[in-house]
C-alpha positions as CSV (number, residue, x, y, z in Angstrom):
1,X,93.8,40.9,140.7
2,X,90.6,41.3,138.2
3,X,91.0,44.7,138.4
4,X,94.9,45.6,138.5
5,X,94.8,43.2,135.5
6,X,91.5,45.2,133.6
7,X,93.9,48.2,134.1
8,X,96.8,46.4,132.6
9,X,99.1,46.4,135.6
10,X,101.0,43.1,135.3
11,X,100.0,40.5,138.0
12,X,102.0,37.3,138.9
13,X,101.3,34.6,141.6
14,X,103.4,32.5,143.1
15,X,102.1,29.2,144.5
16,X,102.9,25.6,145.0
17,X,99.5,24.9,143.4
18,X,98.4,22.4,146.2
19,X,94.5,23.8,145.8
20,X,91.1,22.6,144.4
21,X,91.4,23.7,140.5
22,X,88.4,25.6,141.0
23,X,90.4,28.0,142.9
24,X,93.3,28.3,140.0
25,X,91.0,28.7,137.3
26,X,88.8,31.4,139.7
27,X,92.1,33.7,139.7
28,X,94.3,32.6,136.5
29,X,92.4,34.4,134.2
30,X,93.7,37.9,135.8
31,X,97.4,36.7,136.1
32,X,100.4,37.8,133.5
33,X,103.0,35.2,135.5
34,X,103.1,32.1,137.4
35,X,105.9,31.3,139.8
36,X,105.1,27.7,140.9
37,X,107.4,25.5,143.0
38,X,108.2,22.0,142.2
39,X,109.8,20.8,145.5
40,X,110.4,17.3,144.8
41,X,109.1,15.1,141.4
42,X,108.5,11.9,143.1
43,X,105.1,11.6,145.0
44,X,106.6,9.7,148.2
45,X,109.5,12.0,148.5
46,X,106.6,14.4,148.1
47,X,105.0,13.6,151.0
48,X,107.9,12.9,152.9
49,X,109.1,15.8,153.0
50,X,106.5,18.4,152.7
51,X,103.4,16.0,154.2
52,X,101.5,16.0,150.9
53,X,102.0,14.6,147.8
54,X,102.1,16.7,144.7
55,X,99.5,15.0,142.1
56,X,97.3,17.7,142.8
57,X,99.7,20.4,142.0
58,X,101.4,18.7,138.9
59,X,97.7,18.2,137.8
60,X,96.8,21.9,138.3
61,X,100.4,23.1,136.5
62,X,99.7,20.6,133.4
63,X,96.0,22.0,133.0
64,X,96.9,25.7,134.0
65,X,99.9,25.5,130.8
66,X,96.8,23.9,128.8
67,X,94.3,26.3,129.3
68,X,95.8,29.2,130.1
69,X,98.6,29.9,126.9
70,X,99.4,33.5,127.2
71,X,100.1,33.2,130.8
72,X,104.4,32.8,131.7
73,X,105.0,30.3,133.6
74,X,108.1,30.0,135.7
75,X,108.9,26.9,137.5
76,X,111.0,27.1,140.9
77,X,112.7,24.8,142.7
78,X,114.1,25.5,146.5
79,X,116.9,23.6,146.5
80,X,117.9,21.7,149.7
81,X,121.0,19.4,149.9
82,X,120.2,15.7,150.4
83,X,116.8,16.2,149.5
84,X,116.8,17.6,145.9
85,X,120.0,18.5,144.7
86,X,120.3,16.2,142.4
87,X,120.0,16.0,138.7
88,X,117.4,13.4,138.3
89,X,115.5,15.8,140.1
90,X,116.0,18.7,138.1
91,X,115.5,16.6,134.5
92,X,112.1,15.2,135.6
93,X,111.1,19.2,136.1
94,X,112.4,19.8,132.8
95,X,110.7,17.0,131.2
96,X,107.5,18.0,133.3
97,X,107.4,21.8,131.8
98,X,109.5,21.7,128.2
99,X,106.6,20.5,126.6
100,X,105.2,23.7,127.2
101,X,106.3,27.1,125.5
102,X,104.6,29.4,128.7
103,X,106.7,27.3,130.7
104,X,109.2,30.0,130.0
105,X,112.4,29.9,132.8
106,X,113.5,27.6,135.5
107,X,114.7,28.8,138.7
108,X,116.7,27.2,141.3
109,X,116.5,28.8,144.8
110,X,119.0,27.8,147.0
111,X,117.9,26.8,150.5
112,X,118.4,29.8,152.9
113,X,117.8,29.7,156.9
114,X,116.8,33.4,157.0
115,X,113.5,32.6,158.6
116,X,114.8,30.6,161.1
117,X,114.4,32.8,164.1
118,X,110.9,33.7,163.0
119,X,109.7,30.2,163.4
120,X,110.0,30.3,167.7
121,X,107.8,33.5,167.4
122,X,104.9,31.4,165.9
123,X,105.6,28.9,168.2
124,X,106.6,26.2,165.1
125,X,109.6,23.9,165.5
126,X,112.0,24.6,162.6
127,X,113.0,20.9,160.9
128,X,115.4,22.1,158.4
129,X,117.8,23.0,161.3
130,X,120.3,20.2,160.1
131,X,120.6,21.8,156.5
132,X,123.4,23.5,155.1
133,X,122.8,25.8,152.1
134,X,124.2,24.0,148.6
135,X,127.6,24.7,147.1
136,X,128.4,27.2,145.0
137,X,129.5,24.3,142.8
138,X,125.9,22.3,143.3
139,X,123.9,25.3,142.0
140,X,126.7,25.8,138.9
141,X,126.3,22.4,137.9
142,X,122.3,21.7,138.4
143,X,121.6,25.5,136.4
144,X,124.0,24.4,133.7
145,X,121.5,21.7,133.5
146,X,118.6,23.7,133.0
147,X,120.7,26.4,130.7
148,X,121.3,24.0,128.4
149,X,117.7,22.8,128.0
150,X,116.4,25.8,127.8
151,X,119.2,26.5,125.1
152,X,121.3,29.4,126.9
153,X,124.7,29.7,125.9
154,X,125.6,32.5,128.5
155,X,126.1,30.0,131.4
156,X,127.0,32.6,134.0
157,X,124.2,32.8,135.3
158,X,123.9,32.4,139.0
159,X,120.5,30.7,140.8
């Protein structure tokens, strides 16, 4: 990355930030974008769902906006019916990044079972068996959400 970067090829991460700071700070330096997920807000849900909280991670995205400026930031947020499809999610995001001018787009991914088969080839159990992908209509009305905080008036755009 150090060097692609010293060459001034662009370099982005993507991470769910869930690492010592040390290690962000180590690689940030050398990175043009961000892509980091914010899963679920709520620490409990958190952990629920994805067996860790995410104080850590919020931690690490508030300091890496701080100390990093020039760096884009993208925040992304897999969306999964019953579990974070919901607007109070996606206003506590906005709220968490806003503040920020790197924090420059908001992405909502919709939940996908493309990897499903891959899972009985590592021997893992896939949980999210039971989950549908979100409406059409869901995604519409949770990006119209973010469009509007982030001040778009072309609200076309598909997640």
């Amino acid at each position: 990355m150090e060097e692609a970067h010293h060459r001034g090829v662009n370099t982005a991460i993507e991470t769910a930030g869930n690492v010592p700071w040390e290690f962000m700070a180590k690689v940030l330096p050398h990175v043009d974008t961000m892509m980091h997920d914010h899963k679920l807000t709520d620490p409990e849900k958190h952990k629920m769902w994805v067996g860790v909280d995410n104080r850590r991670s919020l931690a690490n995205f508030k300091r890496a906006y701080e100390t990093f400026p020039n760096i884009r930031f993208i925040a992304r947020t897999p969306v999964i019916p019953g579990v974070n499809d919901d607007e109070g999610h996606i206003r506590s995001v906005l709220a968490f990044i806003r503040p920020h001018p790197n924090a420059v787009d908001y992405q909502l991914l919709p939940y996908h079972r493309y990897g499903e088969s891959k899972y009985g080839y590592l021997g893992r159990v896939f949980e999210l068996k039971d989950f549908e992908p979100p409406s059409a209509e869901t995604m519409h009305r949770l990006q119209a959400i973010i469009d509007q905080s982030f001040g778009r008036t072309d609200t076309t755009k598909t997640a």
